[in-house]
MINU-673564 format. One record per residue: residue in one letter; residue number from 1; z, y, x of N, C-alpha, C in turn. Coordinates in Angstrom, 2 decimals. Atoms other than C-alpha are relative to their C-alpha. Layout:
N
<fipa = A	zafi = NUM	nZ = Z	nY = Y	nX = X	caZ = Z	caY = Y	caX = X	cZ = Z	cY = Y	cX = X>
...
//
This chain:
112
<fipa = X	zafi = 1	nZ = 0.55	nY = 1.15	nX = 0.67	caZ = 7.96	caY = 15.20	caX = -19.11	cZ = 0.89	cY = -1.22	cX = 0.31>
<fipa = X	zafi = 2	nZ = -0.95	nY = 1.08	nX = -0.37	caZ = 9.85	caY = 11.96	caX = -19.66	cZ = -0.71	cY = -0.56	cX = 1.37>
<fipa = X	zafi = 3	nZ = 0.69	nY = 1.02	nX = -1.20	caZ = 7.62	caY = 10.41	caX = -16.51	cZ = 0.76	cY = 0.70	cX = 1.11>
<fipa = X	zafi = 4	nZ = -0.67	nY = -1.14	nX = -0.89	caZ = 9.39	caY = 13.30	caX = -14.53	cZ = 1.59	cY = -0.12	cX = 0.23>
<fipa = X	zafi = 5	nZ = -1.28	nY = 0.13	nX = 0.02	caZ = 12.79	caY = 12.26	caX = -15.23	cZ = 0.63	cY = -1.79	cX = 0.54>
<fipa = X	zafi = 6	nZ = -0.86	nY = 0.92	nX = -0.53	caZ = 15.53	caY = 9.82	caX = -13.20	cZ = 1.16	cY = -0.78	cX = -1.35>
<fipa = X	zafi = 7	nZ = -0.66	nY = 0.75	nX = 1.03	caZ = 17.41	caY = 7.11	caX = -15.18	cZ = 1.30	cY = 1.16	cX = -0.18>
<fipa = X	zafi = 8	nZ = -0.84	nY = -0.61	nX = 0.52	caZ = 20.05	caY = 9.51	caX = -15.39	cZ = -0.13	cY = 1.34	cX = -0.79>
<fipa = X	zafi = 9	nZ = 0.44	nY = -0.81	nX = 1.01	caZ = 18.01	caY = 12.08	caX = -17.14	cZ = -0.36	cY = 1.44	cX = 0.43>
<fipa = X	zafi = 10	nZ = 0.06	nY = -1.27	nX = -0.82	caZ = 17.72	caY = 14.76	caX = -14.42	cZ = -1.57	cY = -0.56	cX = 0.48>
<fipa = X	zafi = 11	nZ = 1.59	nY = 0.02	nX = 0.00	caZ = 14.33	caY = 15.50	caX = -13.05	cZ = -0.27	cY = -0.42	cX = 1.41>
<fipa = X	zafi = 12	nZ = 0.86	nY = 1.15	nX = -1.48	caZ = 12.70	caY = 13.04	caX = -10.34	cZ = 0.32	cY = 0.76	cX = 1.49>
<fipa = X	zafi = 13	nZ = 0.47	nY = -0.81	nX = -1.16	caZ = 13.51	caY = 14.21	caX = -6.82	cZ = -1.20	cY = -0.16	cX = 0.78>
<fipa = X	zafi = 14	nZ = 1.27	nY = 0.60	nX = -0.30	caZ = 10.05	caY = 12.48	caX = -6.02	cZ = -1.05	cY = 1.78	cX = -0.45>
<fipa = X	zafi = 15	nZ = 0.83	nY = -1.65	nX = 0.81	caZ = 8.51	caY = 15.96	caX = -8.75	cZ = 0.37	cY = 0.74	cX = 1.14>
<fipa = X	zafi = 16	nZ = -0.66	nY = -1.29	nX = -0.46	caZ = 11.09	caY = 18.15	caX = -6.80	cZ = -0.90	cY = 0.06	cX = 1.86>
<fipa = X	zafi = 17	nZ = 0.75	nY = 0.07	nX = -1.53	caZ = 9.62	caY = 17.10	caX = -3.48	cZ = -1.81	cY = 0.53	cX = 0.21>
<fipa = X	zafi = 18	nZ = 0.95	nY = -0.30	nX = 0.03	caZ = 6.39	caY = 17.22	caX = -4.25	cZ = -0.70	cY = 1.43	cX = -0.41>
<fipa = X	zafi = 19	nZ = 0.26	nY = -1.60	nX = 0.42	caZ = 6.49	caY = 20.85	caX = -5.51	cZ = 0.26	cY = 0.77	cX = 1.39>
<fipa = X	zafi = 20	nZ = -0.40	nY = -0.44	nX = -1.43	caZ = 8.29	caY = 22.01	caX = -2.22	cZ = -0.85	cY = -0.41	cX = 0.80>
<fipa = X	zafi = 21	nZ = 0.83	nY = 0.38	nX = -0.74	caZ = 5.44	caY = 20.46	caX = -0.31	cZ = -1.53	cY = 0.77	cX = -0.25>
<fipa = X	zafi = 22	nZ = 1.00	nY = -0.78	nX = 0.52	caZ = 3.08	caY = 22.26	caX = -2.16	cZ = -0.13	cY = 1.75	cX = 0.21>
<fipa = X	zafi = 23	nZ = -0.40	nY = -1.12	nX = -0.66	caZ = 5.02	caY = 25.59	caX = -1.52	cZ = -0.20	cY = 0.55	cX = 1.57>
<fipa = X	zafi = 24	nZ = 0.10	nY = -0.09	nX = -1.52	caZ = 5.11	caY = 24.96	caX = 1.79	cZ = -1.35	cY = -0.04	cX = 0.76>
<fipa = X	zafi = 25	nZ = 1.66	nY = 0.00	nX = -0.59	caZ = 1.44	caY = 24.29	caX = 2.32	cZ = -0.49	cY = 1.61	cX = -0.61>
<fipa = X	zafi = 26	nZ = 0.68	nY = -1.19	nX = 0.79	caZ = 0.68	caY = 27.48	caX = 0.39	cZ = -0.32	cY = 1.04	cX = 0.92>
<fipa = X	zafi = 27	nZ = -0.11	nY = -1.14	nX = -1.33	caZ = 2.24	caY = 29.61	caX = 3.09	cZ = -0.36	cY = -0.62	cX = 1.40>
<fipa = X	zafi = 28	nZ = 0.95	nY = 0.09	nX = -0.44	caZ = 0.94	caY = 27.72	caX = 5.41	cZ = -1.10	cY = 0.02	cX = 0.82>
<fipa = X	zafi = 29	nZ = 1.72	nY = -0.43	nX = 0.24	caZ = -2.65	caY = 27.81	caX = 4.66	cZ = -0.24	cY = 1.41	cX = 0.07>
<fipa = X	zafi = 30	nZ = 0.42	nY = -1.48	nX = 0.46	caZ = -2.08	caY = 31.34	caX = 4.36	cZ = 0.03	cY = 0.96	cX = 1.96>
<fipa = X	zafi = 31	nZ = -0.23	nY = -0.43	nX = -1.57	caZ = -0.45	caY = 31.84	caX = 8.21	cZ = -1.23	cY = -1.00	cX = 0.98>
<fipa = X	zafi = 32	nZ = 1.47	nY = 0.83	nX = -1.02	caZ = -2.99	caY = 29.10	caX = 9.60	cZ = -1.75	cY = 0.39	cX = -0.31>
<fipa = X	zafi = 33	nZ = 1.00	nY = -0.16	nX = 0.33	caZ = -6.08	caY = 30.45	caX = 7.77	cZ = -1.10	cY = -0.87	cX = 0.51>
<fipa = X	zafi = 34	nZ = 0.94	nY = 1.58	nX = 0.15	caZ = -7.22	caY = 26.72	caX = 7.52	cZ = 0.84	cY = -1.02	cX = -0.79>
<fipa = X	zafi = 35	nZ = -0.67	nY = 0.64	nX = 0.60	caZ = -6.58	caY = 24.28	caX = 5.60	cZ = 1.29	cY = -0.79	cX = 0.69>
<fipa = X	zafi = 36	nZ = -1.71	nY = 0.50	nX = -0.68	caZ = -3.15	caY = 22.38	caX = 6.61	cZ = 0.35	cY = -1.46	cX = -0.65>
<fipa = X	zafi = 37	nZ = -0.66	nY = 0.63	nX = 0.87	caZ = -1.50	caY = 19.12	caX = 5.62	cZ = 0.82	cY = -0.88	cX = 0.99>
<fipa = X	zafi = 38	nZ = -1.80	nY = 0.18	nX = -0.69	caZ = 2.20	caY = 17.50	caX = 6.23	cZ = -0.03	cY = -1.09	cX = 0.73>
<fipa = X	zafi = 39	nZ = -0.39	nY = 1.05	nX = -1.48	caZ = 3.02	caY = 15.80	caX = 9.56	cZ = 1.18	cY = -0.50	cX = -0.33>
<fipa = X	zafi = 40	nZ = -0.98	nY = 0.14	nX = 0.11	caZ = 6.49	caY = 16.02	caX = 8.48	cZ = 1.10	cY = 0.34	cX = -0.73>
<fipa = X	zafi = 41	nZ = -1.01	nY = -0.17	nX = 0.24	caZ = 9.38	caY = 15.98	caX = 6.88	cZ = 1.64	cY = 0.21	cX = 0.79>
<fipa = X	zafi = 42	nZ = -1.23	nY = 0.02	nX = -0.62	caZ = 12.05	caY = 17.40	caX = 9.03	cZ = 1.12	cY = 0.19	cX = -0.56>
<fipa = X	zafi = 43	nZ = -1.11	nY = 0.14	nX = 0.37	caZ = 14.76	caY = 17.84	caX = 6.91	cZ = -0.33	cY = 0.13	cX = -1.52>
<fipa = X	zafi = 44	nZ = 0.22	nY = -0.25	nX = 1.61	caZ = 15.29	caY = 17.62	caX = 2.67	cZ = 1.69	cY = -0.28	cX = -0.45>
<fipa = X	zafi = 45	nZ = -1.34	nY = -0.43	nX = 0.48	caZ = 18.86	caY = 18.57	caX = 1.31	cZ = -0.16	cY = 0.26	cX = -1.82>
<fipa = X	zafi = 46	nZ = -0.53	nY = -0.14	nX = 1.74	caZ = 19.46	caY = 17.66	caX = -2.88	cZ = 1.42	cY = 1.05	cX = 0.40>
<fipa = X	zafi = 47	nZ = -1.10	nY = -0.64	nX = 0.41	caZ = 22.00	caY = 20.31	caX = -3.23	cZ = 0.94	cY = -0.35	cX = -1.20>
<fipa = X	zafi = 48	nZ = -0.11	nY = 0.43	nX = 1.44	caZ = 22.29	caY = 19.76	caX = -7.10	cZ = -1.09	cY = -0.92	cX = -0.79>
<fipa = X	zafi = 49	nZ = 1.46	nY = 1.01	nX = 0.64	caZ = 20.52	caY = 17.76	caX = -9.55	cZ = -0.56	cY = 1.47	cX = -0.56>
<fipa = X	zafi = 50	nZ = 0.97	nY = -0.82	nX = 0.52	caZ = 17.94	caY = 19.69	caX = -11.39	cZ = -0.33	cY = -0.49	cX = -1.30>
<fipa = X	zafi = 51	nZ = 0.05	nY = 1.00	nX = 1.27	caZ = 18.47	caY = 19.20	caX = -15.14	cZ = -1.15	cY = 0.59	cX = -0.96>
<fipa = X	zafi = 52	nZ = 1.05	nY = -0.43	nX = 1.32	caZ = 15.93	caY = 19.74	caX = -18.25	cZ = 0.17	cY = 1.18	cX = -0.61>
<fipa = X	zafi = 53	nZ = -0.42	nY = -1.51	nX = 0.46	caZ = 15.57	caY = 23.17	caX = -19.22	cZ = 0.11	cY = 1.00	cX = 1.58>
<fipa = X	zafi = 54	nZ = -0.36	nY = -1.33	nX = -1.16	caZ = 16.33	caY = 24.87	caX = -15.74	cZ = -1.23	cY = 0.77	cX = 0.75>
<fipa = X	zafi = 55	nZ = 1.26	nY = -1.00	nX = -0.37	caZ = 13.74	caY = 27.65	caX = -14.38	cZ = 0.07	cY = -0.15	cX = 1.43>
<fipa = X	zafi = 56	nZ = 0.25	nY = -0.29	nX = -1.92	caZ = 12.63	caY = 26.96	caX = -10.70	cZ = -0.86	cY = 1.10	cX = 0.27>
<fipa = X	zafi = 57	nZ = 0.95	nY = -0.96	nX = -0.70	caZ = 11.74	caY = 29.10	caX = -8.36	cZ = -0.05	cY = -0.86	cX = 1.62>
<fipa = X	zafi = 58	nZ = 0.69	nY = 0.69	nX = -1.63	caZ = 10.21	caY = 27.94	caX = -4.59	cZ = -0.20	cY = 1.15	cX = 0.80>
<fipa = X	zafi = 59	nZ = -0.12	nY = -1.26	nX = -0.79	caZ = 11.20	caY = 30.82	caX = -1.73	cZ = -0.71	cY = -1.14	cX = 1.44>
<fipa = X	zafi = 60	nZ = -0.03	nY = 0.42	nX = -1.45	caZ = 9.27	caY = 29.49	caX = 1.59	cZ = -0.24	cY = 1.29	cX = 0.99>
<fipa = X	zafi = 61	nZ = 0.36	nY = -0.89	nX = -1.50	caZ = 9.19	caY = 31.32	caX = 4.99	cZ = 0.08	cY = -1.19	cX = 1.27>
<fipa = X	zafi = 62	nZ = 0.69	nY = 0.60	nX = -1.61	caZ = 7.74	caY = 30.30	caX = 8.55	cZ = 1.35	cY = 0.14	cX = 0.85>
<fipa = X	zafi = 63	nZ = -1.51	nY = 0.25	nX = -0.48	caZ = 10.77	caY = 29.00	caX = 10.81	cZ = -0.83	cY = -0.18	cX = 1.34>
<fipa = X	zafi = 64	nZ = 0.46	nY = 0.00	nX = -1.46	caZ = 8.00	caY = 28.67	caX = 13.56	cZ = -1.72	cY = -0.63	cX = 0.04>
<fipa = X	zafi = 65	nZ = 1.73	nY = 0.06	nX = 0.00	caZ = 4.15	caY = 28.63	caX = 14.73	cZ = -0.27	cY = -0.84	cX = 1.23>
<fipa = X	zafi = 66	nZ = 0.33	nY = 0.53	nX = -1.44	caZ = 2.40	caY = 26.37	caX = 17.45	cZ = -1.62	cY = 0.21	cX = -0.32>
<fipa = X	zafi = 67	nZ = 1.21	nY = 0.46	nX = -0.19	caZ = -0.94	caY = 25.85	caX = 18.15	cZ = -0.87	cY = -0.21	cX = -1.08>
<fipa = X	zafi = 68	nZ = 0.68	nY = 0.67	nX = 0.34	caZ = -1.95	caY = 23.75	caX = 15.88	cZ = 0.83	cY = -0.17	cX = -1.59>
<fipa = X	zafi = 69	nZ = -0.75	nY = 0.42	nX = 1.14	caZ = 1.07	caY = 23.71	caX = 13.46	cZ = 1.34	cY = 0.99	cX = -0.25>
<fipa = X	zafi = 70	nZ = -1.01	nY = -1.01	nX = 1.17	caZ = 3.49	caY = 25.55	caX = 11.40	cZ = 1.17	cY = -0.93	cX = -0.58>
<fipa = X	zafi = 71	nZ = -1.31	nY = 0.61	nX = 0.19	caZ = 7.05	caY = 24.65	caX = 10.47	cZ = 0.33	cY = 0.90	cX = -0.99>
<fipa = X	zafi = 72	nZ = -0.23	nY = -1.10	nX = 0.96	caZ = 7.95	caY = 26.45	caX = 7.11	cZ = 1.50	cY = -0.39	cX = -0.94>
<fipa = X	zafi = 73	nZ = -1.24	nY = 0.20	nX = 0.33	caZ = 11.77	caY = 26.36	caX = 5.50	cZ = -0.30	cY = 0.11	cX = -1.82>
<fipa = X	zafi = 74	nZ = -0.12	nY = 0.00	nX = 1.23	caZ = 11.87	caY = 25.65	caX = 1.59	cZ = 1.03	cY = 0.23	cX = -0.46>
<fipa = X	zafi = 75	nZ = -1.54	nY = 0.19	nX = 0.63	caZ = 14.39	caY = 26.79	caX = -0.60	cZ = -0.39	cY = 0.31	cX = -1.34>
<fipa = X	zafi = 76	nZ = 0.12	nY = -0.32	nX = 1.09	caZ = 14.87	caY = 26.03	caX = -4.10	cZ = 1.28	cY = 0.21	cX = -1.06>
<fipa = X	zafi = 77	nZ = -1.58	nY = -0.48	nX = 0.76	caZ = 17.08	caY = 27.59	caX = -6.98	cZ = -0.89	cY = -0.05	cX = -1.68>
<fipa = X	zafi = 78	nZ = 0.20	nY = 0.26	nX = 1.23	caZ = 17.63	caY = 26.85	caX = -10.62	cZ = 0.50	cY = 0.89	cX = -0.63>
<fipa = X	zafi = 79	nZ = -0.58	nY = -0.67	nX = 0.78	caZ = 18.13	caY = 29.15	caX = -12.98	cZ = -0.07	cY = -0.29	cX = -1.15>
<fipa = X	zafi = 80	nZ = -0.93	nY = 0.65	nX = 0.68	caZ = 20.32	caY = 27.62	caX = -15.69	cZ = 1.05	cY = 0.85	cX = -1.46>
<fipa = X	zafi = 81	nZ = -0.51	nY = -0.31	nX = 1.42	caZ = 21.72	caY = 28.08	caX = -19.46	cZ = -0.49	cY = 1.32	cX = -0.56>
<fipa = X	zafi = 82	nZ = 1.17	nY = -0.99	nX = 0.67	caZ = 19.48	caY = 30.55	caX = -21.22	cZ = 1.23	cY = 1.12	cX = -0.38>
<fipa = X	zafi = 83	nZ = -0.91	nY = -0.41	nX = 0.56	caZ = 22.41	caY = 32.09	caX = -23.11	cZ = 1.01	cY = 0.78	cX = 0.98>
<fipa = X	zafi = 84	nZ = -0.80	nY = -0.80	nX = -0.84	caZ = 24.55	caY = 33.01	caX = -20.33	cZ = -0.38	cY = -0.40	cX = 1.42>
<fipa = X	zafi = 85	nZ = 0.50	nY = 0.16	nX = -1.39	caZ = 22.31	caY = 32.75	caX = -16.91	cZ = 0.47	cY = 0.15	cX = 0.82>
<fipa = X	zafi = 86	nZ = 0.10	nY = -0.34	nX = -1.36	caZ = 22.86	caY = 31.99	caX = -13.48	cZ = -0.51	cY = -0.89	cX = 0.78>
<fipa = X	zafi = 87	nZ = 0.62	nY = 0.36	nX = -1.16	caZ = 21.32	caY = 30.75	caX = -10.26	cZ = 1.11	cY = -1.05	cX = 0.69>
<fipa = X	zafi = 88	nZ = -0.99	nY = 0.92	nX = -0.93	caZ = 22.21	caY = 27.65	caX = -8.00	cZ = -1.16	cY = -0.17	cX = 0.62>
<fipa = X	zafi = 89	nZ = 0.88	nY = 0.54	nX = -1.57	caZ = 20.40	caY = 26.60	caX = -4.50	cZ = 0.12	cY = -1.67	cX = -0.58>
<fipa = X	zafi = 90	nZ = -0.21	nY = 1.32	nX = 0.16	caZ = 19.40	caY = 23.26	caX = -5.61	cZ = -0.59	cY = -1.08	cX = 0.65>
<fipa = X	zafi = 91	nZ = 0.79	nY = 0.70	nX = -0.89	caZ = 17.04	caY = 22.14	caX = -2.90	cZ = -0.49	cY = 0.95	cX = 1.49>
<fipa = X	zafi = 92	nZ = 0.61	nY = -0.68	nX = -1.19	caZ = 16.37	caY = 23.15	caX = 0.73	cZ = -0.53	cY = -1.43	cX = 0.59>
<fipa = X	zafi = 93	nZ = 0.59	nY = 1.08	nX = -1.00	caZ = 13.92	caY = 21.62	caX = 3.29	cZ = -0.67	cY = 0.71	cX = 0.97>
<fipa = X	zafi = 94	nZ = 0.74	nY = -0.67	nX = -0.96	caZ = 11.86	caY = 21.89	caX = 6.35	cZ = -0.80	cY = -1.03	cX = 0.22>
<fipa = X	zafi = 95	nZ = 0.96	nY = 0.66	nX = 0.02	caZ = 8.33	caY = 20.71	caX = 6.62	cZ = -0.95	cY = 0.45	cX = 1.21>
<fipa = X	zafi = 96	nZ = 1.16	nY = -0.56	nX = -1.11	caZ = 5.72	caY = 20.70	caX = 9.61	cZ = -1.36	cY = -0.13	cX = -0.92>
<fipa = X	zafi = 97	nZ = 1.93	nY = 0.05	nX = 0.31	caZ = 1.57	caY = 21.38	caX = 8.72	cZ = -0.29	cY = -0.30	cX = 1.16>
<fipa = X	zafi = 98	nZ = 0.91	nY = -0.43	nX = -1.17	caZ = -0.95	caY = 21.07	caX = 11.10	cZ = -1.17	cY = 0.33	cX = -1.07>
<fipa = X	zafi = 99	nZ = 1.35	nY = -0.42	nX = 0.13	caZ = -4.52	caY = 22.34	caX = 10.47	cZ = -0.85	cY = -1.02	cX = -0.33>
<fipa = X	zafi = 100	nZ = 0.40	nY = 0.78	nX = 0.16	caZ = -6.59	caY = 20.03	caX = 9.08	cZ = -1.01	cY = -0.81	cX = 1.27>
<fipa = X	zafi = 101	nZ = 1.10	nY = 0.49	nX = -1.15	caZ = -9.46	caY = 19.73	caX = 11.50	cZ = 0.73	cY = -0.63	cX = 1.39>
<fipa = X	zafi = 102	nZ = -0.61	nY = 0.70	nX = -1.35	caZ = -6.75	caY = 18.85	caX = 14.35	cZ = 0.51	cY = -0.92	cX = -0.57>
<fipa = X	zafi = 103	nZ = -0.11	nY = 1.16	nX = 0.41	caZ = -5.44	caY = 15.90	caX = 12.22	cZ = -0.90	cY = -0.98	cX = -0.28>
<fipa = X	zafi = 104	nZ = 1.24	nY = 0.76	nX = -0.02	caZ = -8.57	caY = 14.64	caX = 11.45	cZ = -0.64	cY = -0.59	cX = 1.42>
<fipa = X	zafi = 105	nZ = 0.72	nY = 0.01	nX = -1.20	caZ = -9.96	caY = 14.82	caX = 14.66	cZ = 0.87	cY = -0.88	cX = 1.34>
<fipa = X	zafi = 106	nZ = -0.74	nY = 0.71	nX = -0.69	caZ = -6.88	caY = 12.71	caX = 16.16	cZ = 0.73	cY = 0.66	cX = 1.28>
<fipa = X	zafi = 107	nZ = -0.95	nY = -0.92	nX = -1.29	caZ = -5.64	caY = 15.59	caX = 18.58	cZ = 1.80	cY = -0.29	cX = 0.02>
<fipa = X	zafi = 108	nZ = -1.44	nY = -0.06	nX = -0.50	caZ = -2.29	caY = 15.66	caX = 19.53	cZ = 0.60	cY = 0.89	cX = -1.32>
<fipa = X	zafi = 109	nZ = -0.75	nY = -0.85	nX = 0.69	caZ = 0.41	caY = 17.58	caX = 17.10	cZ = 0.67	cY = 0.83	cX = 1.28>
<fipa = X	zafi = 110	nZ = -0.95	nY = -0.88	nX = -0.98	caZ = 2.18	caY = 20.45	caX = 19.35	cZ = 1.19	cY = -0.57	cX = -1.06>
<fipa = X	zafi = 111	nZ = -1.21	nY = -0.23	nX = 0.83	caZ = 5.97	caY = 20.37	caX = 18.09	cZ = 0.25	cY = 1.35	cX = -0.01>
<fipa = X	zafi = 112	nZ = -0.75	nY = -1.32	nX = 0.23	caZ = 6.58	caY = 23.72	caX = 16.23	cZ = 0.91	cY = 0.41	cX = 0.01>
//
């Protein structure tokens, strides 16, 4: 959607972030079997832009577990020109969760 797109016509890294954050809570919610939400942004790497038309995909895996919180690695890839396809890494990151009820509740974060 035009609301989705950067003056230069590529797609918001604000969208791109916010999808990878969403990935990353997925898995998770799934290893914490509780709800979860983001302490952190430890790292976010634009590889490429991400232009109109390209097919994402969102690969996360667990880079590490604590207590209370989960550290999960994002990686994303575009797959690009319909006609003659291929794949590029166009976004990696690494995000901490915690568990909801220990953010709420003002506990401490362990570092995962």
């Amino acid at each position: 959607m035009p609301a989705d797109l950067n003056p230069a016509g590529d797609v918001f890294g604000g969208w791109i972030m916010s999808m990878v954050d969403i990935a990353g809570a997925v898995l998770a919610t799934r290893r914490m079997r509780a709800g979860v939400a983001t302490v952190a942004v430890d790292s976010f790497t634009f590889k490429q832009p991400v232009s109109v038309g390209d097919k994402l995909s969102f690969y996360a895996e667990i880079a590490d577990v604590g207590d209370s919180t989960v550290s999960v690695d994002v990686e994303v890839f575009a797959q690009r020109n319909p006609e003659n396809p291929f794949v590029v890494k166009v976004t990696e990151a690494k995000l901490t969760y915690t568990t909801v009820g220990a953010f709420r509740a003002g506990a401490a974060v362990d570092a995962a």
